[in-house]
PDB file of N, CA, C and O in Angstrom:
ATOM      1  N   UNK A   1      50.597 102.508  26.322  1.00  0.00           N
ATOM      2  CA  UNK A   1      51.789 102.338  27.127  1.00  0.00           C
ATOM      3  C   UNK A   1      51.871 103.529  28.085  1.00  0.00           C
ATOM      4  O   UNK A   1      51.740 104.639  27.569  1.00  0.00           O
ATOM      5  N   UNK A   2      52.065 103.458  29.379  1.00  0.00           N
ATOM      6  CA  UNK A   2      51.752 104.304  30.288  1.00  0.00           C
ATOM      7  C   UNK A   2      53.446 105.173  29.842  1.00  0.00           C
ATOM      8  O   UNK A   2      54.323 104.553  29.241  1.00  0.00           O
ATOM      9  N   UNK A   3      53.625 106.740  30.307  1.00  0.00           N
ATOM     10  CA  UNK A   3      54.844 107.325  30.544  1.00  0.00           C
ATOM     11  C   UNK A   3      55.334 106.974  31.279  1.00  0.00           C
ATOM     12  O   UNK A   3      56.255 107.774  31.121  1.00  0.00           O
ATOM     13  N   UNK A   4      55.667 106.375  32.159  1.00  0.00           N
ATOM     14  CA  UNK A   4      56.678 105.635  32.937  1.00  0.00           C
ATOM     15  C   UNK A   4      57.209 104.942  32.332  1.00  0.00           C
ATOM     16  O   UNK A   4      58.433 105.060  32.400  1.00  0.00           O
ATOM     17  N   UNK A   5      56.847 104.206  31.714  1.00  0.00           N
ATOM     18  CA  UNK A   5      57.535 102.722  30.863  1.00  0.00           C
ATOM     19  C   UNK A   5      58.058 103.586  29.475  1.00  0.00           C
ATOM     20  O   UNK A   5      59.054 103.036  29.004  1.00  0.00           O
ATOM     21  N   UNK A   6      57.675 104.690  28.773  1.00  0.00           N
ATOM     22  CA  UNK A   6      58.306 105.247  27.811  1.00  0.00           C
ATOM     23  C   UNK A   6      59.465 106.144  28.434  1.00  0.00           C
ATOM     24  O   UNK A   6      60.576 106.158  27.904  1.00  0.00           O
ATOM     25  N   UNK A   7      59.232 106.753  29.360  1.00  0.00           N
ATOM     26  CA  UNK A   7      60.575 107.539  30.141  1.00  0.00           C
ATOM     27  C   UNK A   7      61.526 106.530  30.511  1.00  0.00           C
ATOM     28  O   UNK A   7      62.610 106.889  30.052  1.00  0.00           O
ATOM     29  N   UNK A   8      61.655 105.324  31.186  1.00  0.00           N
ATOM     30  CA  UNK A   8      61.944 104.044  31.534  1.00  0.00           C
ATOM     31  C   UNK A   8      62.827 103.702  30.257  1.00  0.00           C
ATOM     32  O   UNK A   8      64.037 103.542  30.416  1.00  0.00           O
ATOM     33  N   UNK A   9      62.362 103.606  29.225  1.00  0.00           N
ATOM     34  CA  UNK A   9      63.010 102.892  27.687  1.00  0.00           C
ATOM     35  C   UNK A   9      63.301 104.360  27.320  1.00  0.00           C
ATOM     36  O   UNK A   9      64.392 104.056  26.839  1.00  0.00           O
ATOM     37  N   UNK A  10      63.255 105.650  27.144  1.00  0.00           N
ATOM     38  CA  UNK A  10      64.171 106.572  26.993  1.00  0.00           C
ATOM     39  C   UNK A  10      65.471 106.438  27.362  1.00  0.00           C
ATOM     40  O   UNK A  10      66.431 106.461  26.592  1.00  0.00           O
ATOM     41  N   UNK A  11      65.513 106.256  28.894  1.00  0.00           N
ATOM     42  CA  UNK A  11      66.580 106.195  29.709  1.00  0.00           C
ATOM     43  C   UNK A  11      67.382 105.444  29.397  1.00  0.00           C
ATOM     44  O   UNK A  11      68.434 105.879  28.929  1.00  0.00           O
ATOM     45  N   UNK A  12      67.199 104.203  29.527  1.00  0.00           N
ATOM     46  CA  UNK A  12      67.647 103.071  29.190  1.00  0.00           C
ATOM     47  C   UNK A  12      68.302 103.375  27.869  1.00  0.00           C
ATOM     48  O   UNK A  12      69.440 102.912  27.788  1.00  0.00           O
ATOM     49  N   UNK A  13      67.838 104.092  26.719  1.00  0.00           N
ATOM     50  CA  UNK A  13      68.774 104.059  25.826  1.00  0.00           C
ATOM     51  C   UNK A  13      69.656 105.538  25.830  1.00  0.00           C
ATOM     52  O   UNK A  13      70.682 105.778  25.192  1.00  0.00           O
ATOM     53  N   UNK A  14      69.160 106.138  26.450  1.00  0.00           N
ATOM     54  CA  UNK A  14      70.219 107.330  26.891  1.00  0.00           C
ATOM     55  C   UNK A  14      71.488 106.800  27.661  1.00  0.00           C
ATOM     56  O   UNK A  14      72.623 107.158  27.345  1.00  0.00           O
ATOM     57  N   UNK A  15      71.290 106.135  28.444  1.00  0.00           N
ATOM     58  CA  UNK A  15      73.065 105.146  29.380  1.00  0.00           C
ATOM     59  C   UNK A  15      73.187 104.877  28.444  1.00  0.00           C
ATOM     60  O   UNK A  15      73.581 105.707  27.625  1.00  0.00           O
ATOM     61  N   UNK A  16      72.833 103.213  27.985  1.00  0.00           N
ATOM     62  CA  UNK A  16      73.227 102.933  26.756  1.00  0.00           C
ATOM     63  C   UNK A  16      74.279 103.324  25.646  1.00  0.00           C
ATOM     64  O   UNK A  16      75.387 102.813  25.481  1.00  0.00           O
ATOM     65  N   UNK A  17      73.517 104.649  24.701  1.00  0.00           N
ATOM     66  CA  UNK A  17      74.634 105.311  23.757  1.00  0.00           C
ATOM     67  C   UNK A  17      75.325 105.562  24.326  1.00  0.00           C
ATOM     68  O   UNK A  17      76.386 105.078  23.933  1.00  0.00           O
ATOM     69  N   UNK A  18      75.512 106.631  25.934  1.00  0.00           N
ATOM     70  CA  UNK A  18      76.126 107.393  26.691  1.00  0.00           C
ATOM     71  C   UNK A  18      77.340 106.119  26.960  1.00  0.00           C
ATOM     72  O   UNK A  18      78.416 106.455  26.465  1.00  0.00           O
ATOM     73  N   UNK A  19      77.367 105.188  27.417  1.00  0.00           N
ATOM     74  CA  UNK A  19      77.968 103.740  27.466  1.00  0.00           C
ATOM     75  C   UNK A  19      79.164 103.216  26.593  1.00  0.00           C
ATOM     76  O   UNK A  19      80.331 102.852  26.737  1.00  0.00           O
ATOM     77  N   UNK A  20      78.228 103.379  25.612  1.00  0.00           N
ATOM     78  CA  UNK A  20      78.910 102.877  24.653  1.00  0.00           C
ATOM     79  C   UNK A  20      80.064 103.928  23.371  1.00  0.00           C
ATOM     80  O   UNK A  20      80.893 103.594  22.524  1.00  0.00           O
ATOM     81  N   UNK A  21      79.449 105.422  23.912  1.00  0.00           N
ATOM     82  CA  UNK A  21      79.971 106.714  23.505  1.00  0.00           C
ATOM     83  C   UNK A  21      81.319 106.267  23.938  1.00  0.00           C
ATOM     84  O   UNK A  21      82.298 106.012  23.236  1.00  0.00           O
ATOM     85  N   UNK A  22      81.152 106.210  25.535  1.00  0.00           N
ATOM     86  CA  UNK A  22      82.440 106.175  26.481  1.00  0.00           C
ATOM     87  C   UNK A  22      83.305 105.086  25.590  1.00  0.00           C
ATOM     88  O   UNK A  22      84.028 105.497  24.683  1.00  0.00           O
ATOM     89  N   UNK A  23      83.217 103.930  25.835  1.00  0.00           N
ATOM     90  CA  UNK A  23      84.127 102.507  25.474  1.00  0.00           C
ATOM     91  C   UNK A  23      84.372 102.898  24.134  1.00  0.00           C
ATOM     92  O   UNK A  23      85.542 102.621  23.870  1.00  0.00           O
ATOM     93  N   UNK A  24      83.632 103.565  22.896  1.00  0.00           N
ATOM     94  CA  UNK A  24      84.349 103.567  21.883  1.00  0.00           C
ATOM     95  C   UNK A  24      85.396 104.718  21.296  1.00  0.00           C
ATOM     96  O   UNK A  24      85.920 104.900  20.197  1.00  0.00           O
ATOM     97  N   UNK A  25      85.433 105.296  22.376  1.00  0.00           N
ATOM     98  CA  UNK A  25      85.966 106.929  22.588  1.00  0.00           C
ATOM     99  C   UNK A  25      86.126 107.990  21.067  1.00  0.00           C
ATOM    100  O   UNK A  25      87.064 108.268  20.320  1.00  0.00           O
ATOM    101  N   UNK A  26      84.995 108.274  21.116  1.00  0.00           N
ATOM    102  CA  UNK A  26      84.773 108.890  20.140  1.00  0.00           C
ATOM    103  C   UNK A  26      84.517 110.604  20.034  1.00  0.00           C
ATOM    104  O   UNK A  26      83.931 110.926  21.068  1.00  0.00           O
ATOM    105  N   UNK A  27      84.652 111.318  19.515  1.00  0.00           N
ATOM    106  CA  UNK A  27      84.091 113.151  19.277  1.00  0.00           C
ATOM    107  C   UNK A  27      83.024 113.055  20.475  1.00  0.00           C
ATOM    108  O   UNK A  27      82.725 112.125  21.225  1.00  0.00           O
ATOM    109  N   UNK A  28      82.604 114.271  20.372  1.00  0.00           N
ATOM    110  CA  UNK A  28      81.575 114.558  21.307  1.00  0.00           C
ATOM    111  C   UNK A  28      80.393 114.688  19.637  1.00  0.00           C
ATOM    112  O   UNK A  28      79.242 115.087  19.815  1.00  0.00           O
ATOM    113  N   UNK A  29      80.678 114.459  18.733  1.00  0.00           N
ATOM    114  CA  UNK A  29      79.162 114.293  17.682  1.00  0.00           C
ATOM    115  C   UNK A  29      79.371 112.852  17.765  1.00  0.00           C
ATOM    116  O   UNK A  29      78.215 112.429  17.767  1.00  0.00           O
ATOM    117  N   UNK A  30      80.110 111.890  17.832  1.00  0.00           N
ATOM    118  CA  UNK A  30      79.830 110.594  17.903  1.00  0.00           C
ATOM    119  C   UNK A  30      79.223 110.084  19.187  1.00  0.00           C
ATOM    120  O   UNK A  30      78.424 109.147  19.203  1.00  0.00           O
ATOM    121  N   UNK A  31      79.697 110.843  20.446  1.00  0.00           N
ATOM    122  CA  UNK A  31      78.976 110.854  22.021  1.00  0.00           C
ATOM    123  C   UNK A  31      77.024 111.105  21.566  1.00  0.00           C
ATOM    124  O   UNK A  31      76.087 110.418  21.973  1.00  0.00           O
ATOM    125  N   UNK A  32      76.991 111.861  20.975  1.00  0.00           N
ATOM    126  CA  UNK A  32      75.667 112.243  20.650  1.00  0.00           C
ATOM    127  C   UNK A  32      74.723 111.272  19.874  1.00  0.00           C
ATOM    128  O   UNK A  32      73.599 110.929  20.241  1.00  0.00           O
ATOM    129  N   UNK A  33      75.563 110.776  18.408  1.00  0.00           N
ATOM    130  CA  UNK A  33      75.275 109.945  17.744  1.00  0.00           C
ATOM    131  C   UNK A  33      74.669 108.980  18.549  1.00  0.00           C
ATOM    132  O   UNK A  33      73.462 108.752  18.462  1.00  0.00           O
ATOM    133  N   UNK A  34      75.405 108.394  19.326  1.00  0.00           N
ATOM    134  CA  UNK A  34      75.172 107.104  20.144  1.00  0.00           C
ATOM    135  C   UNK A  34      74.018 106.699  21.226  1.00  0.00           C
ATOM    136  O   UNK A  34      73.415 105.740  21.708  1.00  0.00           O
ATOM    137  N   UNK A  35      74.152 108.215  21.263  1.00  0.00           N
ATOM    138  CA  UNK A  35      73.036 108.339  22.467  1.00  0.00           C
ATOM    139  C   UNK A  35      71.381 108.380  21.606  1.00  0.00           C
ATOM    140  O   UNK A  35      70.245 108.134  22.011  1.00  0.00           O
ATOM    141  N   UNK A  36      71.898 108.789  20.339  1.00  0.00           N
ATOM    142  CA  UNK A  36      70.207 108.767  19.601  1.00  0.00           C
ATOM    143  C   UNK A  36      69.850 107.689  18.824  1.00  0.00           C
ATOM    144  O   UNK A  36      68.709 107.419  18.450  1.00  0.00           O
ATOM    145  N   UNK A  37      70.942 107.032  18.576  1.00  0.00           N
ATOM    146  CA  UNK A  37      71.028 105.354  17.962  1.00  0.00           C
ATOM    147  C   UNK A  37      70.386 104.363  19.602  1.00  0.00           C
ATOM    148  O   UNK A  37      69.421 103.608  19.487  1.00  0.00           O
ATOM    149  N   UNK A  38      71.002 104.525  20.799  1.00  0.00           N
ATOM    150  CA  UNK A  38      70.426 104.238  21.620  1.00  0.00           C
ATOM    151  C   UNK A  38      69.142 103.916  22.109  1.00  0.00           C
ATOM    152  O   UNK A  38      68.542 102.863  22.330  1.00  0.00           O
ATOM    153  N   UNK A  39      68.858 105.273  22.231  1.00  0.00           N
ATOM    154  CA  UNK A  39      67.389 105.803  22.089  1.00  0.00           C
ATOM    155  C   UNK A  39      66.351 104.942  21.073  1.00  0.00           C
ATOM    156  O   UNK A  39      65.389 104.229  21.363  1.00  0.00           O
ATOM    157  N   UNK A  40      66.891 105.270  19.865  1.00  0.00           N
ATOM    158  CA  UNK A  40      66.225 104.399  18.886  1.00  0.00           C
ATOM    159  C   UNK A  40      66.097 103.141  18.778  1.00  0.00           C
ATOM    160  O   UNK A  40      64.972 102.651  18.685  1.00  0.00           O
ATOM    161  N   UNK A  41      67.044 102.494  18.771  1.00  0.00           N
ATOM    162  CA  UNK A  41      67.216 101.147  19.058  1.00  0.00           C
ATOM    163  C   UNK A  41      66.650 100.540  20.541  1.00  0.00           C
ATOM    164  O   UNK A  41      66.403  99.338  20.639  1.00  0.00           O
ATOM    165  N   UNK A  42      66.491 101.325  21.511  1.00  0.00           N
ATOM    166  CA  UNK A  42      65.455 100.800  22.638  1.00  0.00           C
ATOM    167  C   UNK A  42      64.046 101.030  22.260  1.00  0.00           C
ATOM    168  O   UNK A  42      63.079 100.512  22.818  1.00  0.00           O
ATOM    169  N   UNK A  43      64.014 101.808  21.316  1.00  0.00           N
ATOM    170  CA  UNK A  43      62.303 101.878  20.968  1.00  0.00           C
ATOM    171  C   UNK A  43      61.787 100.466  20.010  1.00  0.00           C
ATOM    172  O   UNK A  43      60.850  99.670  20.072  1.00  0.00           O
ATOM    173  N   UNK A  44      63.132 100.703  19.000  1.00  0.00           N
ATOM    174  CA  UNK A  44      62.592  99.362  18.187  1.00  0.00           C
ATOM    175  C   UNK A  44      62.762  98.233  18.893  1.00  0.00           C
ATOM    176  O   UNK A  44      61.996  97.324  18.570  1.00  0.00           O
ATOM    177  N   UNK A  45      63.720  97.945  19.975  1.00  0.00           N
ATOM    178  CA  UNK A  45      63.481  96.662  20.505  1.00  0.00           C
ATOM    179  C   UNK A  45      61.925  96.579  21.793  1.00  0.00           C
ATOM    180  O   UNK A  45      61.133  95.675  22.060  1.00  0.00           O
ATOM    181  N   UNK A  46      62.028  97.503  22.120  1.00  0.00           N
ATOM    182  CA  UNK A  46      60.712  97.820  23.018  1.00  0.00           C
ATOM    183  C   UNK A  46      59.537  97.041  22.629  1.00  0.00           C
ATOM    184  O   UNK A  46      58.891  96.177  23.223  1.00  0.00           O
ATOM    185  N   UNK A  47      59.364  97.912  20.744  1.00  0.00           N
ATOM    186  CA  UNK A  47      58.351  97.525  19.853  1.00  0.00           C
ATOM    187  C   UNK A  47      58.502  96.467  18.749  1.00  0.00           C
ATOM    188  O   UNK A  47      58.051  96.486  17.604  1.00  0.00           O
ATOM    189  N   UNK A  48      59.439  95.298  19.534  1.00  0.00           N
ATOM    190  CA  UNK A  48      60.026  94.334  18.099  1.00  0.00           C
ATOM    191  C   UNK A  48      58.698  93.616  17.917  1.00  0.00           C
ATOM    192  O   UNK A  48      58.225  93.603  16.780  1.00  0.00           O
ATOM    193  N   UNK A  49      57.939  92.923  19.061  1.00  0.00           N
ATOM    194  CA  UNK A  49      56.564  92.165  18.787  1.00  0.00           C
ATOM    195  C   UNK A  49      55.600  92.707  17.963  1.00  0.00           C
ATOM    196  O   UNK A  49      54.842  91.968  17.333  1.00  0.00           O
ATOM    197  N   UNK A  50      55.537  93.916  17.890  1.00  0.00           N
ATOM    198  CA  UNK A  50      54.190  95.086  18.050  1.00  0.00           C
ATOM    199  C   UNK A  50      55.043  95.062  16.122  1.00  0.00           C
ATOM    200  O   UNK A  50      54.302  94.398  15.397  1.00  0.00           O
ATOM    201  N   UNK A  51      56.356  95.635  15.291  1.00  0.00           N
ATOM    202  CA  UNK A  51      56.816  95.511  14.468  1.00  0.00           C
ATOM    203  C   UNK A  51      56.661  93.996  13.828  1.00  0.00           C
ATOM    204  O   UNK A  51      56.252  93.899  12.671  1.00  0.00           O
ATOM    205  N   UNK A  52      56.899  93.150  14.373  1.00  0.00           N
ATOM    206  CA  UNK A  52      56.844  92.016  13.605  1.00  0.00           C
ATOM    207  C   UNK A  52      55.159  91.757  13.234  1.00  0.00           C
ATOM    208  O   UNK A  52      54.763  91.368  12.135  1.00  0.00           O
ATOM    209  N   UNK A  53      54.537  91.978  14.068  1.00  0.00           N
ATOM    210  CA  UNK A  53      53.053  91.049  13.718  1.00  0.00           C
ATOM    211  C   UNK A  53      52.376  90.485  14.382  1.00  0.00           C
ATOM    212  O   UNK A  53      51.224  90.118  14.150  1.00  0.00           O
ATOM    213  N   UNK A  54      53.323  90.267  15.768  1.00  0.00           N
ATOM    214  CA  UNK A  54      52.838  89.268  16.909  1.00  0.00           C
ATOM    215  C   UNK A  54      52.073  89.307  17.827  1.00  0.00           C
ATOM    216  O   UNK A  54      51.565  88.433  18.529  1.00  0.00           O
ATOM    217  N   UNK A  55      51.978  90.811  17.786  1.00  0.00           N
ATOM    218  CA  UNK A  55      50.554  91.715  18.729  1.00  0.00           C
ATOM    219  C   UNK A  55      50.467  92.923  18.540  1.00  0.00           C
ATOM    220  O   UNK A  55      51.294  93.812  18.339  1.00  0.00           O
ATOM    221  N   UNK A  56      49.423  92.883  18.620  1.00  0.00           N
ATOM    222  CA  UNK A  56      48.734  94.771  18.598  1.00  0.00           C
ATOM    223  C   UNK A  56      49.198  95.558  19.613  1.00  0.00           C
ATOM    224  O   UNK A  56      49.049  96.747  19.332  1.00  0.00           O
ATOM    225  N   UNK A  57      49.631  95.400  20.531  1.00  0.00           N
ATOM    226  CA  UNK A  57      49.834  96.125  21.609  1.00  0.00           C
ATOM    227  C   UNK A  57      51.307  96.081  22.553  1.00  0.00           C
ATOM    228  O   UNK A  57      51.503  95.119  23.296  1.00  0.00           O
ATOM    229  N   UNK A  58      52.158  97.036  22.466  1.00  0.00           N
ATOM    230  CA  UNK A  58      53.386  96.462  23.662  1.00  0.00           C
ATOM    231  C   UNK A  58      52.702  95.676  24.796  1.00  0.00           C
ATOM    232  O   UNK A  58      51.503  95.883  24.985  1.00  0.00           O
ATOM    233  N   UNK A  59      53.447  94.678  25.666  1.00  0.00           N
ATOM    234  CA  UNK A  59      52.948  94.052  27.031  1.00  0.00           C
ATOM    235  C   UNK A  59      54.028  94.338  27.564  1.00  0.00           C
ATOM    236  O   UNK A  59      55.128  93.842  27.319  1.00  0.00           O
ATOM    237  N   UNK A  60      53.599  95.654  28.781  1.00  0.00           N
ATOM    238  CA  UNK A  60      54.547  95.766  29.503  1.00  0.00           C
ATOM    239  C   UNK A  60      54.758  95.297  31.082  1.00  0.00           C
ATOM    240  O   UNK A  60      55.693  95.296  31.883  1.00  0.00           O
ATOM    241  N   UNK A  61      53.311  94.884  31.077  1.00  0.00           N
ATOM    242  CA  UNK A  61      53.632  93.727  32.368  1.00  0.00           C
ATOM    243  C   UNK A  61      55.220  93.333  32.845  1.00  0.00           C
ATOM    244  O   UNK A  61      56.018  93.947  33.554  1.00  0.00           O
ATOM    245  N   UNK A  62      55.289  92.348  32.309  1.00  0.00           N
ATOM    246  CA  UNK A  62      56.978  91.362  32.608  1.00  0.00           C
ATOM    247  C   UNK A  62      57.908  92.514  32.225  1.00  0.00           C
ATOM    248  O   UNK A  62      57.602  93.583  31.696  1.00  0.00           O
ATOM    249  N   UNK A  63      59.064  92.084  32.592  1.00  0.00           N
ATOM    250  CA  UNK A  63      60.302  93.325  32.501  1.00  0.00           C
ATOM    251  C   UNK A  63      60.717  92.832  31.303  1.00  0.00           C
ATOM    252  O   UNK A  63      61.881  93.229  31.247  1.00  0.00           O
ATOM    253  N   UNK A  64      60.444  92.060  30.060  1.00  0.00           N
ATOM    254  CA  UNK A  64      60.797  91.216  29.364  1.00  0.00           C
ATOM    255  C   UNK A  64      60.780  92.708  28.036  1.00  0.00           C
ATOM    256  O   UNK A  64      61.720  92.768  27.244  1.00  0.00           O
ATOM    257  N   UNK A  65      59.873  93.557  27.985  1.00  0.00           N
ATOM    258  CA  UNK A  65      60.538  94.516  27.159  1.00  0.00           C
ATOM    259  C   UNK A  65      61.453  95.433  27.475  1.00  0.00           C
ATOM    260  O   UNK A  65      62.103  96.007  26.601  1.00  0.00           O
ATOM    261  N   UNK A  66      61.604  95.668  28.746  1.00  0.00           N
ATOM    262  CA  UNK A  66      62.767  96.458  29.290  1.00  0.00           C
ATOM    263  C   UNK A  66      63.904  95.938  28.450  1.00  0.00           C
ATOM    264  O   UNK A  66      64.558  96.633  27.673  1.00  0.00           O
ATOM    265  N   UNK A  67      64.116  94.396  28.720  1.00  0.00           N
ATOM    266  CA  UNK A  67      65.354  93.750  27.964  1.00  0.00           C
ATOM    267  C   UNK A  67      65.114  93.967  26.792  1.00  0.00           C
ATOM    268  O   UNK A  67      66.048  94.643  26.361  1.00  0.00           O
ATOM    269  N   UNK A  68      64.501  93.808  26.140  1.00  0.00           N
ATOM    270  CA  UNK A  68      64.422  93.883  24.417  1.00  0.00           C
ATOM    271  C   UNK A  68      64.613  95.269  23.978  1.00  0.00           C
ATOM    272  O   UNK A  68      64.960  95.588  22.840  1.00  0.00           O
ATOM    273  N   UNK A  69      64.318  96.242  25.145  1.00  0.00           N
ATOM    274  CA  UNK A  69      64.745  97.599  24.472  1.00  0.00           C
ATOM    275  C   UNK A  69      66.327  98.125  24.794  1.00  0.00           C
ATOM    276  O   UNK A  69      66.989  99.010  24.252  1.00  0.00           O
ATOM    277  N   UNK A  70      66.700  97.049  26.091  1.00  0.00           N
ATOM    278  CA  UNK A  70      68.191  97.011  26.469  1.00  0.00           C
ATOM    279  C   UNK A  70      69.070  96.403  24.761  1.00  0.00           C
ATOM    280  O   UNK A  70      69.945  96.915  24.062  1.00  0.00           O
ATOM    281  N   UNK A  71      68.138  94.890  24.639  1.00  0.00           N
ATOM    282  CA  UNK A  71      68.841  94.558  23.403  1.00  0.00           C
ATOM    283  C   UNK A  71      68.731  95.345  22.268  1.00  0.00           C
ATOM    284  O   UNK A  71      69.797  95.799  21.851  1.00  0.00           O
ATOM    285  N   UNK A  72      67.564  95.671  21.562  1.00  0.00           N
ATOM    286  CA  UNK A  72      67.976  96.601  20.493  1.00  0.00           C
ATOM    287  C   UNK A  72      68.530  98.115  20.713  1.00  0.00           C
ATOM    288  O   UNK A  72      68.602  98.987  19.846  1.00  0.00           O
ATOM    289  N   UNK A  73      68.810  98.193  21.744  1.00  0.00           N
ATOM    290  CA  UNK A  73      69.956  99.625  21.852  1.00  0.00           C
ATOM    291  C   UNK A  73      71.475  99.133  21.913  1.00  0.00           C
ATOM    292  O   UNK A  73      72.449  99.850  21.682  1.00  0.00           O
ATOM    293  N   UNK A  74      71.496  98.079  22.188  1.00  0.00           N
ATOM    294  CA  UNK A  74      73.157  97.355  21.787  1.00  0.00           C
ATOM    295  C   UNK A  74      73.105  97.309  20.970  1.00  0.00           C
ATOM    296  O   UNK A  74      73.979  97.940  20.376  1.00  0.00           O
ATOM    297  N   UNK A  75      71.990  96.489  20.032  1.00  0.00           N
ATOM    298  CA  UNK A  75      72.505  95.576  18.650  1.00  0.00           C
ATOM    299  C   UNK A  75      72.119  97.069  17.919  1.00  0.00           C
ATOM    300  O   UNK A  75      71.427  96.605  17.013  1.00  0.00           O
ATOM    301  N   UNK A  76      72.095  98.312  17.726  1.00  0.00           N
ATOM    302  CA  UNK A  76      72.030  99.253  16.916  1.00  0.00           C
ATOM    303  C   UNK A  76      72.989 100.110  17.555  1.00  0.00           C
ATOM    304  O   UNK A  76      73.111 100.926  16.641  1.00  0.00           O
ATOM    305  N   UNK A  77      73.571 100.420  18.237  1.00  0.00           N
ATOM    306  CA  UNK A  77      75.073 101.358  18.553  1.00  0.00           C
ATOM    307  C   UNK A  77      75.843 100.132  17.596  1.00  0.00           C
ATOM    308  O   UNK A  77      76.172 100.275  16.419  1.00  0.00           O
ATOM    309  N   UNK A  78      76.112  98.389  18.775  1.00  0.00           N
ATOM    310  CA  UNK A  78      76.779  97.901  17.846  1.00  0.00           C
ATOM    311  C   UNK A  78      77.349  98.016  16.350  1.00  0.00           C
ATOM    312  O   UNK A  78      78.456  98.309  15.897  1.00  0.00           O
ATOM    313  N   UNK A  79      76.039  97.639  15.742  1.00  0.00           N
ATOM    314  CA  UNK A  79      76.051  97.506  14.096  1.00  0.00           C
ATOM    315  C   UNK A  79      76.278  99.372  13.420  1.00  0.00           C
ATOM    316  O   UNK A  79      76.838  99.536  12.336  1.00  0.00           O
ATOM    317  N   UNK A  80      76.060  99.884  13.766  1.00  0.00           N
ATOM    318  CA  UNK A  80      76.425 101.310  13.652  1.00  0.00           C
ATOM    319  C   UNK A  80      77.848 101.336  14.001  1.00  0.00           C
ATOM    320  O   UNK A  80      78.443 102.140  13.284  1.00  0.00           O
ATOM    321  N   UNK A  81      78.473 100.847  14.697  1.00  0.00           N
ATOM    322  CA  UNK A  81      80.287 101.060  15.553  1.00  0.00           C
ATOM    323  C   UNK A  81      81.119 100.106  14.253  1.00  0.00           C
ATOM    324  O   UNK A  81      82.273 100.293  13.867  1.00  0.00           O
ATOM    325  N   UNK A  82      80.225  99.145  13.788  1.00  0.00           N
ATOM    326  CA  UNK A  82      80.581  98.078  12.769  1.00  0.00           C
ATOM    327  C   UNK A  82      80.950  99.162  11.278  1.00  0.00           C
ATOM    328  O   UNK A  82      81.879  98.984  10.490  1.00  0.00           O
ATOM    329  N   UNK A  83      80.215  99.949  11.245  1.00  0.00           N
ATOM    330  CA  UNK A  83      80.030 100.959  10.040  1.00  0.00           C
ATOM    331  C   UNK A  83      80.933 102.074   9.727  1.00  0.00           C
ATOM    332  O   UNK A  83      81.197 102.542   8.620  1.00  0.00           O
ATOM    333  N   UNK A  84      81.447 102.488  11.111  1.00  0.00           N
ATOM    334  CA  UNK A  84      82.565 103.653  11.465  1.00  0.00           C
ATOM    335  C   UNK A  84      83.870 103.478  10.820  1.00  0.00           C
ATOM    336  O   UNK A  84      84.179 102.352  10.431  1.00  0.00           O
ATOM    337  N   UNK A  85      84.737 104.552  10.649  1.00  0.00           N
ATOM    338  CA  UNK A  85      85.884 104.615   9.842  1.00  0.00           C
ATOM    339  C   UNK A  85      86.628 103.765  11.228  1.00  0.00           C
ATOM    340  O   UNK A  85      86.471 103.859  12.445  1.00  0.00           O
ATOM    341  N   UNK A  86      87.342 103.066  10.506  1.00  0.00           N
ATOM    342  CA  UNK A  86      88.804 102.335  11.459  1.00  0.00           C
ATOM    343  C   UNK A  86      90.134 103.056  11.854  1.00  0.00           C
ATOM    344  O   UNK A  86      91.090 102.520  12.414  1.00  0.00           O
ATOM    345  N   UNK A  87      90.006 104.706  11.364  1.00  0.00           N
ATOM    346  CA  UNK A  87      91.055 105.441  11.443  1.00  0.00           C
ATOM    347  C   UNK A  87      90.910 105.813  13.063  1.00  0.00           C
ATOM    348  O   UNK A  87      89.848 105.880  13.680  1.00  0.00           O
ATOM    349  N   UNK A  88      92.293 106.044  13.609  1.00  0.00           N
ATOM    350  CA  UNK A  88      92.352 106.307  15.070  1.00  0.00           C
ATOM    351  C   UNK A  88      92.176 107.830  14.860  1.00  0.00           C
ATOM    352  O   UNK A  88      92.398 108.604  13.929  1.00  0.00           O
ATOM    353  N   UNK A  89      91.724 107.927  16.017  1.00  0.00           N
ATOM    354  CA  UNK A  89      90.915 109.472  16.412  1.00  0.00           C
ATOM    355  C   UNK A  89      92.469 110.510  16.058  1.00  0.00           C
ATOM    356  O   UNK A  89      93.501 109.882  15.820  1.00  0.00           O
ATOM    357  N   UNK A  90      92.500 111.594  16.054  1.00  0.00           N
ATOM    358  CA  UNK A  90      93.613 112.534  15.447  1.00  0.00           C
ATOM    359  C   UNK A  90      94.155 112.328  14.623  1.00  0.00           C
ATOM    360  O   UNK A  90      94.977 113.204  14.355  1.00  0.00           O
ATOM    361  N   UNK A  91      94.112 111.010  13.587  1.00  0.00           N
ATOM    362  CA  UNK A  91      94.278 110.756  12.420  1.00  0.00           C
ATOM    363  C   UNK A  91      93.752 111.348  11.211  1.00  0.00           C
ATOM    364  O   UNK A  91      92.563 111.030  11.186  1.00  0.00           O
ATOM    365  N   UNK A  92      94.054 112.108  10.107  1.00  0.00           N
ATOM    366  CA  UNK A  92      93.303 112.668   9.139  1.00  0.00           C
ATOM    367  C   UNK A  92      93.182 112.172   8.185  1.00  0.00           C
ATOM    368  O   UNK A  92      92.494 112.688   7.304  1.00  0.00           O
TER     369      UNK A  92
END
């Protein structure tokens, strides 16, 4: 996989957490959190084919993993935001 396309899916999950930091207004360690759940979750969606079995190799031709690393950086902030205490922020 060339560095462009890994700096590319970095990024992508750096907005991302950064994104989703914002809308769930959280600490600045939950701002952080998000941004490395991000991160992560664009790698595993990047590499969902290459994880499942379906090929040896990312294909980064088509923009079609861009999206999959867009989707697994949602669906892992998501399901992580699912996990968080329900107490409002200055609440102890």
């Amino acid at each position: 996989m060339p560095v462009a396309n890994l700096m590319l899916m970095l990024l992508i999950g750096i907005i991302f957490g950064g994104i989703a930091a914002v809308f769930l207004r959280g600490s600045k360690s939950i701002f952080v959190i998000n941004i490395v759940l991000g991160v992560i979750g664009a790698a595993l969606g990047a590499f969902f084919p290459v994880l499942m079995g379906n090929t040896a190799v990312v294909d980064v031709g088509p923009p079609a993993y861009l999206l999959r690393a867009l989707g697994g950086a949602f669906l892992l902030v998501l399901i992580a935001s699912l996990f968080r205490s329900a107490k409002p922020p200055g609440a102890r």
